[in-house]
One Martini backbone bead per residue (centre of mass of N, CA, C, O) as a GRO file, in nm:
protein
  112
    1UNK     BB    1  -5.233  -4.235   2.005
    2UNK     BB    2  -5.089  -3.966   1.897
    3UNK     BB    3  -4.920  -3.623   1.981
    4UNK     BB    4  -4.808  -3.309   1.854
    5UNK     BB    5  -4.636  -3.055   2.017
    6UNK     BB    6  -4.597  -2.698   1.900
    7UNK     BB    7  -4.389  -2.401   2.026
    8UNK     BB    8  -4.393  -2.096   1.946
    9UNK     BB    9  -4.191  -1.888   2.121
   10UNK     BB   10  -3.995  -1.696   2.350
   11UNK     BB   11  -3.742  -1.778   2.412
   12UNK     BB   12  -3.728  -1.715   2.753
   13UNK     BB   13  -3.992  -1.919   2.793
   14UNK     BB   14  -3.900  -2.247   2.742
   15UNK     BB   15  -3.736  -2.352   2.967
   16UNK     BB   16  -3.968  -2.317   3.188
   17UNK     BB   17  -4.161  -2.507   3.043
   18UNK     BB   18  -3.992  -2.745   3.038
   19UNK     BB   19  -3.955  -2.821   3.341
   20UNK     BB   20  -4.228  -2.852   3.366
   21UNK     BB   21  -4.249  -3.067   3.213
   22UNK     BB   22  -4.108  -3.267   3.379
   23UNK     BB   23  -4.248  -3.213   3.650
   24UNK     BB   24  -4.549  -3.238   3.585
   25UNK     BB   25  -4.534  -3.498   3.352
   26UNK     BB   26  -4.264  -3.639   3.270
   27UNK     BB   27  -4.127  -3.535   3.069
   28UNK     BB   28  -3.828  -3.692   2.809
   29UNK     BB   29  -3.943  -3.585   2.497
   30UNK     BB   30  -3.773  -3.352   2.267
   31UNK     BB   31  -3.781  -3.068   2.088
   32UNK     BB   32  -3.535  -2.798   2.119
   33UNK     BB   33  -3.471  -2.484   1.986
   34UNK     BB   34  -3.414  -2.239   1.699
   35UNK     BB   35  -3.578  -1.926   1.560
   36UNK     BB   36  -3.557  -1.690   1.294
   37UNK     BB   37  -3.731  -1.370   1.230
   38UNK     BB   38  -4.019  -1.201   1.067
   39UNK     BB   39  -4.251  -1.020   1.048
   40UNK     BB   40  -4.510  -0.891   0.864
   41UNK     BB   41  -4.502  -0.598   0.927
   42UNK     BB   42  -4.230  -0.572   0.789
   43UNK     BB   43  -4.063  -0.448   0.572
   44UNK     BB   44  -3.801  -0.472   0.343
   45UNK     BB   45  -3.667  -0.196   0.418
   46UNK     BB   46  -3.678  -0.239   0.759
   47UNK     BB   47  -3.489  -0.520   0.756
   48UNK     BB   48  -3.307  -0.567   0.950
   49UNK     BB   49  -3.100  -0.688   1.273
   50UNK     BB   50  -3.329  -0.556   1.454
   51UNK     BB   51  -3.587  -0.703   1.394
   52UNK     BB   52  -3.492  -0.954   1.434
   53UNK     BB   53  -3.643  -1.259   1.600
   54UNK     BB   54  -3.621  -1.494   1.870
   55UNK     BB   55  -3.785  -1.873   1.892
   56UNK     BB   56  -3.867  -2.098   2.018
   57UNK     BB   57  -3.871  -2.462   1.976
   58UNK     BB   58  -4.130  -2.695   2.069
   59UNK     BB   59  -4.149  -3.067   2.075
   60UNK     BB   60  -4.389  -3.312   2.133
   61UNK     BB   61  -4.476  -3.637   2.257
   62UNK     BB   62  -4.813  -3.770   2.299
   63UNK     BB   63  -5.095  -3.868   2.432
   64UNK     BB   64  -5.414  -3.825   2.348
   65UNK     BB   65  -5.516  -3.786   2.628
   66UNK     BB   66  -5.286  -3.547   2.703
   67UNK     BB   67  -5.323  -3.283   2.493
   68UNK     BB   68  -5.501  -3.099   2.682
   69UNK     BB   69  -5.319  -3.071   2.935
   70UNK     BB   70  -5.039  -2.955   2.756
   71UNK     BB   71  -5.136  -2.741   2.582
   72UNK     BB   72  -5.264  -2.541   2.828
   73UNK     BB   73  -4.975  -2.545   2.964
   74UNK     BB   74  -4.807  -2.421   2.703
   75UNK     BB   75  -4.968  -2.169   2.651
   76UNK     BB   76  -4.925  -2.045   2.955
   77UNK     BB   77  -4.626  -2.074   3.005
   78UNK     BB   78  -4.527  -1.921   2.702
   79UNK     BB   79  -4.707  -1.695   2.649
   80UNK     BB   80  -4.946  -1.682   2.439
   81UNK     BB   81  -5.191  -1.554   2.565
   82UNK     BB   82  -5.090  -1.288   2.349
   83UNK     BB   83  -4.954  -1.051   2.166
   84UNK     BB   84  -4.710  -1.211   2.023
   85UNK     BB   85  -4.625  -1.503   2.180
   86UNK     BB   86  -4.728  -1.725   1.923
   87UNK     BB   87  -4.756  -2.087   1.895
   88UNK     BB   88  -4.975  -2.337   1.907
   89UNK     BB   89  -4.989  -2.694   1.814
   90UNK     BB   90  -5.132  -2.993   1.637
   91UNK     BB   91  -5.035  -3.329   1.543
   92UNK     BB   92  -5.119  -3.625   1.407
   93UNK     BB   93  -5.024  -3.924   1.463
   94UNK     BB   94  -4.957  -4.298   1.429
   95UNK     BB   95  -4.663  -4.302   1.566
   96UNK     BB   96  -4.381  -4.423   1.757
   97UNK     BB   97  -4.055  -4.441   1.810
   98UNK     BB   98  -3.980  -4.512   2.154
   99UNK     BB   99  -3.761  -4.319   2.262
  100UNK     BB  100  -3.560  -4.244   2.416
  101UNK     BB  101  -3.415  -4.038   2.622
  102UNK     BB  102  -3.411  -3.700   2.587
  103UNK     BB  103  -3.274  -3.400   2.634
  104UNK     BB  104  -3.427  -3.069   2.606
  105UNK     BB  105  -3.208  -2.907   2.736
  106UNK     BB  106  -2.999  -2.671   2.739
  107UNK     BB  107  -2.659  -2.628   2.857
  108UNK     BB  108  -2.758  -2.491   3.101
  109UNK     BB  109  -2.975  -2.694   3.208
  110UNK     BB  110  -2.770  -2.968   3.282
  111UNK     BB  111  -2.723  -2.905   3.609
  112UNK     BB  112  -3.013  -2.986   3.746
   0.00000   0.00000   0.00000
């Protein structure tokens, strides 16, 4: 069985993340992008391009025997582990198409 794990941290958290899922875990599958968004406390009257903070969104599949110990690694590498840090979650999956290798890297990290 697999498990997916997902984490919303600070955009600038997730590269040096991703790096150590590399090096530390030897992952080479999974999707890290970008997402935009307001906080629950902005009103919406306070709401402008200011508020708007950016948040690094990675997400990998694990086997099930490793869920814990890639969880508190990347709970603790993201900082997610302070207030507004972020949030890491696991979603239980069945299957899993065992995809080719896919680079993590954002295009500045692909000449390491």
């Amino acid at each position: 069985m697999y498990k997916l794990i997902t984490c919303i941290a600070a955009e600038n958290k997730i590269p040096d993340t991703v790096q150590g899922l590399f090096r530390d875990f030897g992952l080479r599958a999974g999707v890290y992008n970008f997402a935009r968004g307001f906080g629950r406390s902005s009103s919406e009257a306070t709401r402008g391009l200011g508020q708007q903070t950016e948040k690094g969104v990675l997400s990998v599949v694990v086997q099930a025997n490793q869920v814990d110990e890639i969880f508190a690694y990347i709970f603790d590498k993201a900082d997610v582990n302070r207030p507004h840090g972020g949030i890491v979650y696991v979603t239980a999956i069945q299957q899993h198409a065992g995809s080719p290798a896919i680079n993590l890297a954002p295009p500045e990290l692909d000449n390491e």
